[in-house]
N, CA, C and O atoms as a GROMACS GRO file, in nm:
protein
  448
    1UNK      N    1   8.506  12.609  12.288
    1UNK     CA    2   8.605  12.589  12.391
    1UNK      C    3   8.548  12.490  12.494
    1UNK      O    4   8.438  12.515  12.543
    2UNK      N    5   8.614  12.383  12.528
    2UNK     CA    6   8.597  12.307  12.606
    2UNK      C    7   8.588  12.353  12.746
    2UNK      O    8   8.627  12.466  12.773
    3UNK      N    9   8.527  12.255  12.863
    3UNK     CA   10   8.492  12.338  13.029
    3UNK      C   11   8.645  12.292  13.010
    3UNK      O   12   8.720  12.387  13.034
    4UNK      N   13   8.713  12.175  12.976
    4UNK     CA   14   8.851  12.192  13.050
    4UNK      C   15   8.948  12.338  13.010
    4UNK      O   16   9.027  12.399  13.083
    5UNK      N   17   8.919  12.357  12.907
    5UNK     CA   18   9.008  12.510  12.830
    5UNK      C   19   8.928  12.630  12.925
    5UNK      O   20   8.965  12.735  12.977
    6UNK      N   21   8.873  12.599  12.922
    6UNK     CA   22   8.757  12.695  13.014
    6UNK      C   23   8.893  12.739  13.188
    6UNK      O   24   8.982  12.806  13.240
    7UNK      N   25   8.815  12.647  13.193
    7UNK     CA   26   8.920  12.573  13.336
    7UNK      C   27   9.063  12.644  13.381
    7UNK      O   28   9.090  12.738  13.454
    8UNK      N   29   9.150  12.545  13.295
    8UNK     CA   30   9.250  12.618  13.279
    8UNK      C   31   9.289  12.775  13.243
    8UNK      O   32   9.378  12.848  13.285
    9UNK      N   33   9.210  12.789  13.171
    9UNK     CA   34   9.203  12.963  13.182
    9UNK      C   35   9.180  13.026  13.255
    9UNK      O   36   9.233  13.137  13.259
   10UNK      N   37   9.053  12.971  13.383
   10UNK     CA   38   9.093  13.062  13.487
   10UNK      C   39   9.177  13.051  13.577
   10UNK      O   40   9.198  13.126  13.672
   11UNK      N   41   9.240  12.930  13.542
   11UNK     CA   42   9.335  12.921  13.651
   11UNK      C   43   9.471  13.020  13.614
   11UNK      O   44   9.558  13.057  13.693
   12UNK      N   45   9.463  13.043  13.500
   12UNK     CA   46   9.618  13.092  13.433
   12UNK      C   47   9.575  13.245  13.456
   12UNK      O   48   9.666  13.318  13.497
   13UNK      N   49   9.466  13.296  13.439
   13UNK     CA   50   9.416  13.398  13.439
   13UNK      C   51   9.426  13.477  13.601
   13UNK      O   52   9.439  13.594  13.636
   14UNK      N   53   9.412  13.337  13.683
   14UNK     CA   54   9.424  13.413  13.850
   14UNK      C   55   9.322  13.473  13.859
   14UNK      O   56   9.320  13.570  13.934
   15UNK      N   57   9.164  13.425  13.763
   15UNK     CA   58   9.045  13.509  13.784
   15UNK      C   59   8.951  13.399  13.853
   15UNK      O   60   8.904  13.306  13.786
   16UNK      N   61   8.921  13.416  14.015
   16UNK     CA   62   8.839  13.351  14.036
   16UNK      C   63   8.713  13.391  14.012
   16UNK      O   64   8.631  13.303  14.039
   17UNK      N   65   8.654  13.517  13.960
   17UNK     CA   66   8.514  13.541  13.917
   17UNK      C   67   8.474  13.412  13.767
   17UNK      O   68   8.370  13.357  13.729
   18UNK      N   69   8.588  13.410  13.729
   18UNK     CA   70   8.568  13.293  13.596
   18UNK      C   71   8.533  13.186  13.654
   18UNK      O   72   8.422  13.133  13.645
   19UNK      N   73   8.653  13.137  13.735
   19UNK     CA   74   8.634  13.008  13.789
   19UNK      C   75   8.504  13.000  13.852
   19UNK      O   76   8.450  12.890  13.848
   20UNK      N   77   8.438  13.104  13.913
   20UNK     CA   78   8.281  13.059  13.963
   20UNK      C   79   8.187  13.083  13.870
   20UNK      O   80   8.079  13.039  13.909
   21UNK      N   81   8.179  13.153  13.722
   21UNK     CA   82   8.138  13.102  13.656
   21UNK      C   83   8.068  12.959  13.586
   21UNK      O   84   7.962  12.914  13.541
   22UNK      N   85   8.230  12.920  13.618
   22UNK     CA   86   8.171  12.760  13.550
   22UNK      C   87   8.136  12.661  13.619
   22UNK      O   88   8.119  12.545  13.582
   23UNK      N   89   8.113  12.745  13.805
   23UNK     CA   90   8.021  12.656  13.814
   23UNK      C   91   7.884  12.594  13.886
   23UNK      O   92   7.843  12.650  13.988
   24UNK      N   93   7.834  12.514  13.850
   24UNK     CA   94   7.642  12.516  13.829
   24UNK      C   95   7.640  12.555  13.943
   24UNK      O   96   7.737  12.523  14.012
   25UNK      N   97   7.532  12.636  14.004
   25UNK     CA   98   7.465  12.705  14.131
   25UNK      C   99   7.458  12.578  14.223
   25UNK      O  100   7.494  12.593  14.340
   26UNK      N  101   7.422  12.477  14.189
   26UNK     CA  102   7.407  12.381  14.323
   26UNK      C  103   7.510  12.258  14.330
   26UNK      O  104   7.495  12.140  14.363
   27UNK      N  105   7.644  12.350  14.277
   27UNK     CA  106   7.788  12.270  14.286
   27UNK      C  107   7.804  12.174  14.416
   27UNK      O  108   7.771  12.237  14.518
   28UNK      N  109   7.843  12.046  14.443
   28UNK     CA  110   7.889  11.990  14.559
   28UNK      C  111   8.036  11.937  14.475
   28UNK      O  112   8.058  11.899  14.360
   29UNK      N  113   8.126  11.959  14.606
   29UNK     CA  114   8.253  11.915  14.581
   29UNK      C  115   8.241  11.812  14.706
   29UNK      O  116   8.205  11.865  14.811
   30UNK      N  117   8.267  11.672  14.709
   30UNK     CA  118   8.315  11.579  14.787
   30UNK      C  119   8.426  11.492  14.789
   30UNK      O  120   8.482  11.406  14.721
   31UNK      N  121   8.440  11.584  14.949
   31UNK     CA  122   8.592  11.616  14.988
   31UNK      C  123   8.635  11.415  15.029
   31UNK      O  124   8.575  11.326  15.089
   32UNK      N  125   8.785  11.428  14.946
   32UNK     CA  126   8.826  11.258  14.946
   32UNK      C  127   8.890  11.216  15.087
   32UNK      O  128   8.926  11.102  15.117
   33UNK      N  129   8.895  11.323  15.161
   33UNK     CA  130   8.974  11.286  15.300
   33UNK      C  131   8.811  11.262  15.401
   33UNK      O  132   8.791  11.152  15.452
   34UNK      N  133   8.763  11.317  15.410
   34UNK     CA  134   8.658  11.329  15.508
   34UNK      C  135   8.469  11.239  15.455
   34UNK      O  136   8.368  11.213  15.520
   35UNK      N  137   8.507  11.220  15.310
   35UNK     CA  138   8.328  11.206  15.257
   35UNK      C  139   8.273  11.354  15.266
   35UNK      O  140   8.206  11.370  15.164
   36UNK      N  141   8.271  11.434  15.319
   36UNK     CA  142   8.159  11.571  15.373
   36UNK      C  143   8.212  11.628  15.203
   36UNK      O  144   8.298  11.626  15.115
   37UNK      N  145   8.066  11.683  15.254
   37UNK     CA  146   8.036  11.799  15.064
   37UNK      C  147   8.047  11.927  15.100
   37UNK      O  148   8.012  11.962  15.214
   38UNK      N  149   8.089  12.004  15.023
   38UNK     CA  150   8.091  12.154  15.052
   38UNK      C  151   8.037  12.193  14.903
   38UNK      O  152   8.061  12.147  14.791
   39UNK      N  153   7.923  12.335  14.968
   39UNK     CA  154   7.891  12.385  14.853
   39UNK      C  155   7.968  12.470  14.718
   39UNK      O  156   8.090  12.451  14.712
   40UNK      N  157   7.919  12.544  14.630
   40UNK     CA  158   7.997  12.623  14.571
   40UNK      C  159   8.038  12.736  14.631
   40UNK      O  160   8.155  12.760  14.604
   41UNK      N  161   7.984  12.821  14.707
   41UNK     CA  162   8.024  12.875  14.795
   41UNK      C  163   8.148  12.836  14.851
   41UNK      O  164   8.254  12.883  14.810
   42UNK      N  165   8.141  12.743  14.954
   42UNK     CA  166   8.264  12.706  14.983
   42UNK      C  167   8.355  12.665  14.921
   42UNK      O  168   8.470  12.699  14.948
   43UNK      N  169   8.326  12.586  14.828
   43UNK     CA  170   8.444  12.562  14.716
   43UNK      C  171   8.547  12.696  14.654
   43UNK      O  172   8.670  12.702  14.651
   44UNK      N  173   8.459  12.784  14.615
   44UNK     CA  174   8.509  12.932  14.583
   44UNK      C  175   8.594  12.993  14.632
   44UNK      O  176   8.704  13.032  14.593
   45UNK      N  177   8.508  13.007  14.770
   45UNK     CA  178   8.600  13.029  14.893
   45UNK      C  179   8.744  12.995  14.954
   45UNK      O  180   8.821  13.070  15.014
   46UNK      N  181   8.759  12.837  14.918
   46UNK     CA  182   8.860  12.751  14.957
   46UNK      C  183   8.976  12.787  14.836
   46UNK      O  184   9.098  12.774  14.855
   47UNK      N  185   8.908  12.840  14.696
   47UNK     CA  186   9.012  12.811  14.650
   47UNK      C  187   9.031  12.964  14.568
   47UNK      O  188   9.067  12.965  14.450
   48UNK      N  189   9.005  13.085  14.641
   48UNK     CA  190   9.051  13.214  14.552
   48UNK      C  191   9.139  13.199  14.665
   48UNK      O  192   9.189  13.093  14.630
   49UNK      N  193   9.210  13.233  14.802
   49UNK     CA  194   9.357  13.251  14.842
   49UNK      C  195   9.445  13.182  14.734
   49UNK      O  196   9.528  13.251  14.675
   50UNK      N  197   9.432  13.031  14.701
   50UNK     CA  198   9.519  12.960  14.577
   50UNK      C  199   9.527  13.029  14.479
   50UNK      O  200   9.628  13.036  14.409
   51UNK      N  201   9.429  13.086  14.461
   51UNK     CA  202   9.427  13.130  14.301
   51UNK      C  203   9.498  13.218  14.257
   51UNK      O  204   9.540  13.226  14.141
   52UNK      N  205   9.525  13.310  14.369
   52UNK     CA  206   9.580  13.433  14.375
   52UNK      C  207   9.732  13.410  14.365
   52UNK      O  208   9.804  13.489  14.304
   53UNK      N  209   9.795  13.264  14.447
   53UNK     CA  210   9.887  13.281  14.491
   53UNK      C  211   9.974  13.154  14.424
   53UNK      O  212  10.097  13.154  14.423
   54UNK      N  213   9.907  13.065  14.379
   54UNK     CA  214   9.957  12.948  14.352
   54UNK      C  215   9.908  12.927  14.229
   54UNK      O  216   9.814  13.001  14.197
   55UNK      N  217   9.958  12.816  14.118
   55UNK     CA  218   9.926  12.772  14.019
   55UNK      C  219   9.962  12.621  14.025
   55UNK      O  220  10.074  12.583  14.061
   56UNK      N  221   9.856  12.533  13.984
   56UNK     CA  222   9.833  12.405  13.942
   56UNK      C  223   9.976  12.377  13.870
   56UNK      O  224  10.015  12.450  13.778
   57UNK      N  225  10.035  12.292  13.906
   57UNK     CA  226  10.166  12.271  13.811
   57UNK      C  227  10.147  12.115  13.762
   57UNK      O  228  10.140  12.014  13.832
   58UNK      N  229  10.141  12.129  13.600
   58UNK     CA  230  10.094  11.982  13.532
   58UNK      C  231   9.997  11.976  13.438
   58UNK      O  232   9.991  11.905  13.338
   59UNK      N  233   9.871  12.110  13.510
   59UNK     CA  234   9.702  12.058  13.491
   59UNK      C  235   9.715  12.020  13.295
   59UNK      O  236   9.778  12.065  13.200
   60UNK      N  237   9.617  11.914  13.320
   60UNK     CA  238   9.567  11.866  13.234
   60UNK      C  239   9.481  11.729  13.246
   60UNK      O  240   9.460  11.652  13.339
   61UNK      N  241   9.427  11.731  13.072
   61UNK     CA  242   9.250  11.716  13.076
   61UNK      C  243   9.308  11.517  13.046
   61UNK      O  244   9.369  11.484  12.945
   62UNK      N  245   9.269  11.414  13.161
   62UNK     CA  246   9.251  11.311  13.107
   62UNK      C  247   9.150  11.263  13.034
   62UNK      O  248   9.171  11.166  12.963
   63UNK      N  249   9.040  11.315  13.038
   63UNK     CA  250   8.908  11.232  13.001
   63UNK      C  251   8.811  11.397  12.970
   63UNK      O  252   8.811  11.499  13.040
   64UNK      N  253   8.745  11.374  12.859
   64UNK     CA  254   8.615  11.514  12.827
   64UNK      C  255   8.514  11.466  12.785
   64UNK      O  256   8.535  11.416  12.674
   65UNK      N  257   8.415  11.455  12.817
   65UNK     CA  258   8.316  11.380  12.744
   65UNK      C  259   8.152  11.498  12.783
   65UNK      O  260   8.139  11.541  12.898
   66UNK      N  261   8.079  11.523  12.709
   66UNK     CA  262   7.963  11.610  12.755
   66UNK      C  263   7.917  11.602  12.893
   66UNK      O  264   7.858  11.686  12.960
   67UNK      N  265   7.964  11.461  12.928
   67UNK     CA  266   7.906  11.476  13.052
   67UNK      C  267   7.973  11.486  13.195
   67UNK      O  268   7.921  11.528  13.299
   68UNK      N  269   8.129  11.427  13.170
   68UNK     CA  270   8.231  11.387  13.250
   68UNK      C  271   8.397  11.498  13.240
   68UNK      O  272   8.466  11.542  13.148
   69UNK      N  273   8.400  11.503  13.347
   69UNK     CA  274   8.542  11.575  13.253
   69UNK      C  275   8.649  11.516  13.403
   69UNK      O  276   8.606  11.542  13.516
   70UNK      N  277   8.799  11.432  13.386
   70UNK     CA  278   8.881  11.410  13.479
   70UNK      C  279   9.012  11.459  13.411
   70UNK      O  280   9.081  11.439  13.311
   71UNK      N  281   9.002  11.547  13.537
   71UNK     CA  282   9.160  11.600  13.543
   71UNK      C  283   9.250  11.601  13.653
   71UNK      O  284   9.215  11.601  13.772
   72UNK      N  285   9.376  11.602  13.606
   72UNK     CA  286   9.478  11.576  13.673
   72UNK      C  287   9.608  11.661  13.674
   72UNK      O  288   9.671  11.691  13.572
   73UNK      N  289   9.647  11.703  13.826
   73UNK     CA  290   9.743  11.838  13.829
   73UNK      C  291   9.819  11.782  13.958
   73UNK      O  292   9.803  11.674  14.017
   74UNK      N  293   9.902  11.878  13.984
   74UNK     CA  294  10.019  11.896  14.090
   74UNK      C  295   9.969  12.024  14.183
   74UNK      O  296  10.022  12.132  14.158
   75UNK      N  297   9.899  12.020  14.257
   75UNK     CA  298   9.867  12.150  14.366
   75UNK      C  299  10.010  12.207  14.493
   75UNK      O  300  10.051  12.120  14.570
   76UNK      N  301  10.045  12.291  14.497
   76UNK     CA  302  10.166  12.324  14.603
   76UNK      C  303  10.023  12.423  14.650
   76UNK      O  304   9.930  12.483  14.596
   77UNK      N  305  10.078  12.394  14.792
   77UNK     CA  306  10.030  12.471  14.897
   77UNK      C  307  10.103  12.568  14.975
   77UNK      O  308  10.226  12.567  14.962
   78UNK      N  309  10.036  12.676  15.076
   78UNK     CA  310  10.097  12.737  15.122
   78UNK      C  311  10.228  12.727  15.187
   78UNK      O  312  10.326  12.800  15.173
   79UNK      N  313  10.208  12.601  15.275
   79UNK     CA  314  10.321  12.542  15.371
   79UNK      C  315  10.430  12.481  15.303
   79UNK      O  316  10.532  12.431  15.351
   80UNK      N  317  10.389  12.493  15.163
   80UNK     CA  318  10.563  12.420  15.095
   80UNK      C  319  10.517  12.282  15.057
   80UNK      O  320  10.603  12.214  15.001
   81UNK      N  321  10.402  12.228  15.075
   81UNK     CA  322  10.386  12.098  15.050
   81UNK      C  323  10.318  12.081  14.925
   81UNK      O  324  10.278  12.191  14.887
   82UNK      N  325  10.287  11.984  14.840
   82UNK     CA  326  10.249  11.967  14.706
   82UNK      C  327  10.134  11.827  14.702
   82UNK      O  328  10.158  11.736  14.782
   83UNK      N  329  10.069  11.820  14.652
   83UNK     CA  330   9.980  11.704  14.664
   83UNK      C  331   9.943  11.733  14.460
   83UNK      O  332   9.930  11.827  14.382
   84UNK      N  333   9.940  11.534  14.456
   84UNK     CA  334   9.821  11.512  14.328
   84UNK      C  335   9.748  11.493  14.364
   84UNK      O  336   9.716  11.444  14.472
   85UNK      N  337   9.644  11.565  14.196
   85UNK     CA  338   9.514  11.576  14.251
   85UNK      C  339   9.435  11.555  14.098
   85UNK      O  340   9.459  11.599  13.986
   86UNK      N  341   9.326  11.461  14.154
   86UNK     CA  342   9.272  11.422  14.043
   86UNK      C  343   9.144  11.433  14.061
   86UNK      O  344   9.092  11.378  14.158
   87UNK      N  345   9.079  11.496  13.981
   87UNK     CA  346   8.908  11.564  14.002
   87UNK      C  347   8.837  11.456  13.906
   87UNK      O  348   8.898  11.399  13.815
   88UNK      N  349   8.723  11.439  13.932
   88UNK     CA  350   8.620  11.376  13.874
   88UNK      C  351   8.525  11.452  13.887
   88UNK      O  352   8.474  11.472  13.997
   89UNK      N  353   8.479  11.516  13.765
   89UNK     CA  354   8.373  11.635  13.718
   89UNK      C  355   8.276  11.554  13.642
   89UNK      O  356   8.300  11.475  13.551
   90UNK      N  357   8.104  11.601  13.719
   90UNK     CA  358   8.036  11.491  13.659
   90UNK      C  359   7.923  11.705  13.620
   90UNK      O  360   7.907  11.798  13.700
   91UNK      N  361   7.879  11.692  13.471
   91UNK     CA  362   7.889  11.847  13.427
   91UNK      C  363   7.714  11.828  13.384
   91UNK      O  364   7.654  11.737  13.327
   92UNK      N  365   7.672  11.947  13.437
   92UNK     CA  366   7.524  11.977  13.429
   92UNK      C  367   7.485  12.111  13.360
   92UNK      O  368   7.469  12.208  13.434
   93UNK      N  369   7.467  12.128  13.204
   93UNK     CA  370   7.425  12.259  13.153
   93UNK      C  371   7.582  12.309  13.106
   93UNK      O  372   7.618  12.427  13.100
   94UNK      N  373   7.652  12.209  13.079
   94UNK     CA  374   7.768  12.295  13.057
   94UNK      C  375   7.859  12.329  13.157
   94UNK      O  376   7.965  12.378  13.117
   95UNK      N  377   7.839  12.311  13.325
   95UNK     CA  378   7.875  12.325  13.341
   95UNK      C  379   7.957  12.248  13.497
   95UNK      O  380   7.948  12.128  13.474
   96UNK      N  381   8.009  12.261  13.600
   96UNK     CA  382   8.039  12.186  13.692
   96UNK      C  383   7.956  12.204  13.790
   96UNK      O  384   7.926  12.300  13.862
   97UNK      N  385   7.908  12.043  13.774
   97UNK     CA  386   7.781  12.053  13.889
   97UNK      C  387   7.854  11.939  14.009
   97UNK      O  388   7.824  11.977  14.122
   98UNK      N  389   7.935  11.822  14.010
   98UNK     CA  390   7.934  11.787  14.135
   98UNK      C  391   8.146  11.709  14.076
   98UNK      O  392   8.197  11.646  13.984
   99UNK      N  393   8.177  11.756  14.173
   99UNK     CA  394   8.333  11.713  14.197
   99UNK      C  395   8.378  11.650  14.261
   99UNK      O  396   8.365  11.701  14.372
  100UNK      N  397   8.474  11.482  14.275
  100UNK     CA  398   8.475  11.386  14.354
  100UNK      C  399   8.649  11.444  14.364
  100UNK      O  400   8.694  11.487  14.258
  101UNK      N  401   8.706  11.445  14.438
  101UNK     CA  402   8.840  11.479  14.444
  101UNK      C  403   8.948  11.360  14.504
  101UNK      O  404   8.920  11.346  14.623
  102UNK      N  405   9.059  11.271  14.467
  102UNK     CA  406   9.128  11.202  14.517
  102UNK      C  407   9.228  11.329  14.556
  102UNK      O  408   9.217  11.432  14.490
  103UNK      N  409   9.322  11.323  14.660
  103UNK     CA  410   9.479  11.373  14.650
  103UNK      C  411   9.563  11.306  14.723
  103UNK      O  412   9.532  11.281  14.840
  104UNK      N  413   9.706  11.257  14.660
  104UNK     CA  414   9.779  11.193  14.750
  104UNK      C  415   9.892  11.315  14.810
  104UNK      O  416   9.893  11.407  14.727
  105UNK      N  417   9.979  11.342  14.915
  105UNK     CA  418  10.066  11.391  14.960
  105UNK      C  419  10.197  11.390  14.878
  105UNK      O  420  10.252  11.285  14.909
  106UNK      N  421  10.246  11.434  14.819
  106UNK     CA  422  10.375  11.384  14.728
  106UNK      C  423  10.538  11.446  14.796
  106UNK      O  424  10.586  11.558  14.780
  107UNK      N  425  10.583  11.357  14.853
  107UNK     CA  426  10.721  11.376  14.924
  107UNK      C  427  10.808  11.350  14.850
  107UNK      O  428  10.825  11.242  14.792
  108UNK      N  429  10.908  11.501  14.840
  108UNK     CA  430  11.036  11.484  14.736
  108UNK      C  431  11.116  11.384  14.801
  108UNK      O  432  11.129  11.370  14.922
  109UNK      N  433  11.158  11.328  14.729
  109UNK     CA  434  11.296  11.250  14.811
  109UNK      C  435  11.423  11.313  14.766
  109UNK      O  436  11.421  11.388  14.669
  110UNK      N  437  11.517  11.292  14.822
  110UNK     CA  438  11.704  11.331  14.850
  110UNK      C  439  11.773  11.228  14.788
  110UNK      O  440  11.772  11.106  14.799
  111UNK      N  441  11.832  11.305  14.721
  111UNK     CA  442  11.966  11.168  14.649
  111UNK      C  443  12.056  11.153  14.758
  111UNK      O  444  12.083  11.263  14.806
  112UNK      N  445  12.110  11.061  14.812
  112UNK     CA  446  12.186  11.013  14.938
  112UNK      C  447  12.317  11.019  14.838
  112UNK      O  448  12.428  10.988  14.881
   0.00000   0.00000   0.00000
């Protein structure tokens, strides 16, 4: 099973003990709005309220390679708002060791 099948399973699963499973103890996620890194810890943190409550709408694997893995999803947030989001997973031991994150804001538009 691939980290992306991996992945997605915990997301479908709503198990964030999985999701920190997969990943490496000295995880940095660097955040695309600010540059600043947050550990796995915080990463975890940031994202079991989501997990619980929300699901990725889209996810899937552009790119897998032993060492690389980019994926790309639809995140809705609490407030009603939705952003893409495209991860760049660079993978150490199998598993996710450092995460570059783009997201743009995505505004429905109205048929006039």
């Amino acid at each position: 099973m691939t980290l992306y099948e991996k992945y997605a399973g915990a997301w479908e699963a709503r198990d964030i003990e999985m999701l920190a499973s997969l990943c490496h103890p000295n995880l940095e996620m660097v955040m695309h709005s600010s540059g600043s890194v947050i550990s796995k810890a915080e990463y975890i943190a940031r994202l079991e309220p989501l997990i619980k409550n929300f699901l990725p709408e889209n996810l899937r694997c552009l790119y897998e390679s032993e060492n690389v893995l980019v994926m790309h999803f639809i995140m809705p947030f609490p407030n009603g708002s939705k952003d893409a989001v495209l991860y760049y997973i660079e993978k150490k031991d199998g598993l996710i060791r450092k995460i570059e994150t783009g997201s743009t804001s995505i505004k429905l538009r109205r048929n006039k």
